[in-house]
C-alpha positions, 0 to 999 in steps of 0.5 A, a space after each residue: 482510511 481504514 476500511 477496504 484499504 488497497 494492499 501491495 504485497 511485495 516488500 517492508 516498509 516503514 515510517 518516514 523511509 522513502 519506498 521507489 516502486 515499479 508497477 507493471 501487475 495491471 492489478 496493480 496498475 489499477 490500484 494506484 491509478 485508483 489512489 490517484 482519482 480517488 484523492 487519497 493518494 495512500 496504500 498499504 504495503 505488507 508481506 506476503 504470507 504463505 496461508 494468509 497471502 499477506 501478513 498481518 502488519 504493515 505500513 500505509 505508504 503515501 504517493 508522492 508523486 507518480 511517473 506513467 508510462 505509455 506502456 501502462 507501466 509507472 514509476 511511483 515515489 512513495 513514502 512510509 507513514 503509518 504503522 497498520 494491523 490488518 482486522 480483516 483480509 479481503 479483495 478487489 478487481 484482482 488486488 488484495 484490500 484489508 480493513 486497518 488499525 492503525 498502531 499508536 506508536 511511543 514518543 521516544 524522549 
């Protein structure tokens, strides 16, 4: 998962800390209703940025589970994995996607 990998533009997140979100964008809807059928169940989460739209690092997030609403709305408990940088800024259906590397980071001992 590195390429044209759906991005969330709303808040920092980081590896093994719980993030709760509240989806009600219907870009946004569509985006984790697609992480779900398409088996991957993972998304990137960066901050939005003023020129670029989104900053250029960020966190892959895996969906642990997701609660729909019968208004569209979920609830999604998401957990941070791994630490990205973005190659390439894009878009798709109304939300922003990117193409990823991931960012090795060191064993502390």
């Amino acid at each position: 998962l590195n390429k044209n990998v759906p991005i969330f533009v709303c808040t920092m997140a980081y590896p093994t800390v719980p993030c709760p979100l509240h989806i009600f964008e219907p870009c946004y809807r569509l985006m984790i209703r697609r992480c779900m059928e398409t088996g991957t169940k993972q998304f990137g989460m960066c901050i939005s940025d003023p020129v670029k739209g989104f900053a250029d690092y960020g966190c892959i997030l895996e969906i642990r589970n997701v609660e729909f609403f019968a208004d569209g709305r979920s609830v999604v408990d998401s957990i941070g994995k791994r630490r990205f940088k973005v190659i390439q800024h894009s878009q798709r259906d109304g939300y922003n996607t990117a193409d990823i590397e991931y960012i090795e980071d060191q064993k502390v001992i």
